[in-house]
C-alpha positions in Angstrom: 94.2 26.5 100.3 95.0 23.1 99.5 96.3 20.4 101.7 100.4 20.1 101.6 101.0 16.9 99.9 102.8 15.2 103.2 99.9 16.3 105.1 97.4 15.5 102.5 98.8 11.6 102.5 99.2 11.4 106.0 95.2 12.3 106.3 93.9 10.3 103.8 95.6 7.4 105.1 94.6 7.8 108.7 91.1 8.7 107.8 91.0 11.8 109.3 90.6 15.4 108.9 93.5 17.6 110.4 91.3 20.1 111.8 88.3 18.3 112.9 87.6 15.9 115.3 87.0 12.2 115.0 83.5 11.2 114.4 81.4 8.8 116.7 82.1 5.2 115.3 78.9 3.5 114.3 78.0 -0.3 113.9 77.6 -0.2 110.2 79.3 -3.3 109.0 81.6 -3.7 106.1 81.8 -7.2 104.6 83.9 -9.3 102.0 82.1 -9.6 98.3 80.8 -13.3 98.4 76.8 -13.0 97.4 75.4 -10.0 96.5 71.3 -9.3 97.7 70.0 -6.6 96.5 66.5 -5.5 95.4 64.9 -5.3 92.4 65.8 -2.9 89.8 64.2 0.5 89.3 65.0 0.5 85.4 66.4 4.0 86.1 70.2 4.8 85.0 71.3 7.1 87.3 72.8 10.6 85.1 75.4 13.0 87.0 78.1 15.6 86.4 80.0 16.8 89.1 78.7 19.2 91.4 81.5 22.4 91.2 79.3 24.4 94.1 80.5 21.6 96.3 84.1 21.2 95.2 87.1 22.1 96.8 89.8 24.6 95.9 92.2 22.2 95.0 89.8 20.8 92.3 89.3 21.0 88.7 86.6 20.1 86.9 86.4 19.1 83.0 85.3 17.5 80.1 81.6 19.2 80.8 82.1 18.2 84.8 82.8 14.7 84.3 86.2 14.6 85.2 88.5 16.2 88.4 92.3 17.2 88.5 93.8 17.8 91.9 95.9 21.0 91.8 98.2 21.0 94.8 98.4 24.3 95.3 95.1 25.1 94.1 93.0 27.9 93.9 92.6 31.1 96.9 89.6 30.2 98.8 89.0 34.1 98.8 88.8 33.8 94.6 86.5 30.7 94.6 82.8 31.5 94.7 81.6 31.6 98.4 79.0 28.3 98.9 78.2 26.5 102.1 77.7 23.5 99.7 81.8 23.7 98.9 84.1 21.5 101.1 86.7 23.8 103.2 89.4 21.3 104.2 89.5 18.5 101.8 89.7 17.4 98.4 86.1 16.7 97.8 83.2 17.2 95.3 80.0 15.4 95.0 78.0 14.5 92.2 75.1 16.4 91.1 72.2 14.0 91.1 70.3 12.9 95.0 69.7 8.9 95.5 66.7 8.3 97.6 66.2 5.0 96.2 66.7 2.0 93.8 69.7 0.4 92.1 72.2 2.2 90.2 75.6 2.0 88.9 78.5 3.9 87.8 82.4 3.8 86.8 85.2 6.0 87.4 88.2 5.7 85.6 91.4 5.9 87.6 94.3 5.3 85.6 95.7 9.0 86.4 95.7 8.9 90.1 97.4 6.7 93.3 95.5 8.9 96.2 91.5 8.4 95.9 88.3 7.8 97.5 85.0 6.6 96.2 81.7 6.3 97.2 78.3 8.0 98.1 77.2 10.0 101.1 74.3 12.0 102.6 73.7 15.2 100.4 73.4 17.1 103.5 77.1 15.9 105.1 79.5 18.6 106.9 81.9 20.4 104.3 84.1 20.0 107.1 84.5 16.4 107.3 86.6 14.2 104.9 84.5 11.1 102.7 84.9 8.1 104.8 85.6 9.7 108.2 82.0 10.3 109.4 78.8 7.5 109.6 77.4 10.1 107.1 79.6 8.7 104.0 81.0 5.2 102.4 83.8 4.9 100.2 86.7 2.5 99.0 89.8 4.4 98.5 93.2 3.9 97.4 96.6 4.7 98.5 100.3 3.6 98.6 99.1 0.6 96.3 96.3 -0.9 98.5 92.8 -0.6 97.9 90.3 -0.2 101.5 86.6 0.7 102.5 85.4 3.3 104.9 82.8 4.6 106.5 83.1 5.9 110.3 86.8 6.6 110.6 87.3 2.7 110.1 89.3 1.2 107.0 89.4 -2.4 106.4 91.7 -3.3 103.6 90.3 -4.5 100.2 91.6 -7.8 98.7 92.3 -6.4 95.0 95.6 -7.6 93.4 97.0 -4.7 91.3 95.1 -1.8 90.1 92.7 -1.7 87.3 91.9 1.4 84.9 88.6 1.8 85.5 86.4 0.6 88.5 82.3 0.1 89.0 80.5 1.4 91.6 77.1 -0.1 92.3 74.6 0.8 95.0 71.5 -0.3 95.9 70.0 1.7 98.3 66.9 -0.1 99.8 69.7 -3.2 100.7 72.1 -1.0 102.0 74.8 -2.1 99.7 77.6 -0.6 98.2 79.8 -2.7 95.9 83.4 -2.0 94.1 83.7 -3.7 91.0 86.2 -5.0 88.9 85.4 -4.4 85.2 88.0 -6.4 84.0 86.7 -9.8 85.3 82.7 -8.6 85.7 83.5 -9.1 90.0 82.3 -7.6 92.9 85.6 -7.4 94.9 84.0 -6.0 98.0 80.5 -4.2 99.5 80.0 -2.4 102.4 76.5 -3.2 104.3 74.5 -0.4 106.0 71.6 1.5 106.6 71.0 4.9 104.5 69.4 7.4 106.5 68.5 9.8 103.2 69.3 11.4 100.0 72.5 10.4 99.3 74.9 11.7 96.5 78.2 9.8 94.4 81.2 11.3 96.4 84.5 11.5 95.3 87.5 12.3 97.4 91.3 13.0 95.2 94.9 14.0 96.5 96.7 13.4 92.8 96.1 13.5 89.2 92.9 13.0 88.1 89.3 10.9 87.9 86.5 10.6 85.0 83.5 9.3 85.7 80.9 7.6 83.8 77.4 7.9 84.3 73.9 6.6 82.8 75.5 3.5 82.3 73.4 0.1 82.7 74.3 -2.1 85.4 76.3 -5.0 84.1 73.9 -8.1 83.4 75.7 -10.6 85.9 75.0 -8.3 88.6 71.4 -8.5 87.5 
């Protein structure tokens, strides 16, 4: 069953799933948008819907598993298909392509939704865990108005005045960078610097209304 929506907000801000234990911290380091390094591009755009073996009860997929509604109420767990790829506690889903290298970029349009998270994480992270609350997955989320980035349990707040339509998301895996972009003014507001470990997956955490994504897109030539 679904989250309550008190308990829900209360979660998502504090980073933390009600019935798991914290993670280990780890000394990934998240840092403001000022250059951007990254590698080479591949040339590849990457494709994805979402994944619905890996999505919560609460969520809905449509427009051919492009898109997400959170339901609070949501579905029985006993009528949803059993998968040990389907997250148990929170409102997650994955995409359905693997990243094990290269550049790639993609946007999610967020008009329909104040409650959000997203980002990437290893394809192989507990269903048990939350996006942003492990060292296994990095996202920037928003909630009450304010935008932040993850990873580890640890938010750092994002300096984004308002809230744009439609964001960018644009990785490059080899670097260890994950950026948030501003499609309005063709900006990288803020990356997150690590170290992926493996195949990772776009990741995509919701508590209201709804996201879209967009996918096989190219990256933006300024980024280039």
């Amino acid at each position: 069953m679904a989250t309550p929506a008190s308990v829900a907000r209360f979660c998502l801000l504090a980073g933390r799933a009600a019935s798991s234990p914290l993670s280990k911290q780890t000394r990934e380091i998240i840092l403001p948008a000022r250059r951007w390094y990254i590698s080479r591009s591949t040339g590849v755009q990457l494709q994805f819907r979402l994944d619905e073996r890996t999505a919560h009860s609460s969520l809905d997929l449509f427009k051919k598993d492009t898109g997400v509604i959170y339901r609070m109420l949501g579905l029985d767990p006993s009528h949803v298909q059993d998968n040990p790829e389907r997250f148990r506690d929170w409102a997650v889903v994955f995409g359905s392509e693997k990243i094990t290298d290269g550049r790639h970029y993609w946007e999610v349009t967020v008009k329909k939704s104040q409650e959000f998270r997203l980002g990437v994480a290893e394809a192989l992270m507990s269903r048990d865990d939350c996006v942003g609350t492990n060292n296994s997955s990095w996202v920037f989320g928003y909630a009450q108005r304010r935008w932040f980035a993850m990873t580890s349990n640890k938010m750092v707040p994002v300096a984004l005045v308002g809230k744009p339509d439609r964001v960018g998301i644009l990785l490059d895996y080899e670097a260890g960078l994950l950026g948030l972009v501003d499609i309005q003014k063709s900006k990288i507001i803020h990356t997150i610097k690590t170290q992926f470990r493996g195949p990772l997956c776009p990741a995509f955490g919701l508590w209201d209304g709804e996201l879209l994504t967009h996918s096989g897109l190219e990256e933006p030539e300024s980024f280039q």
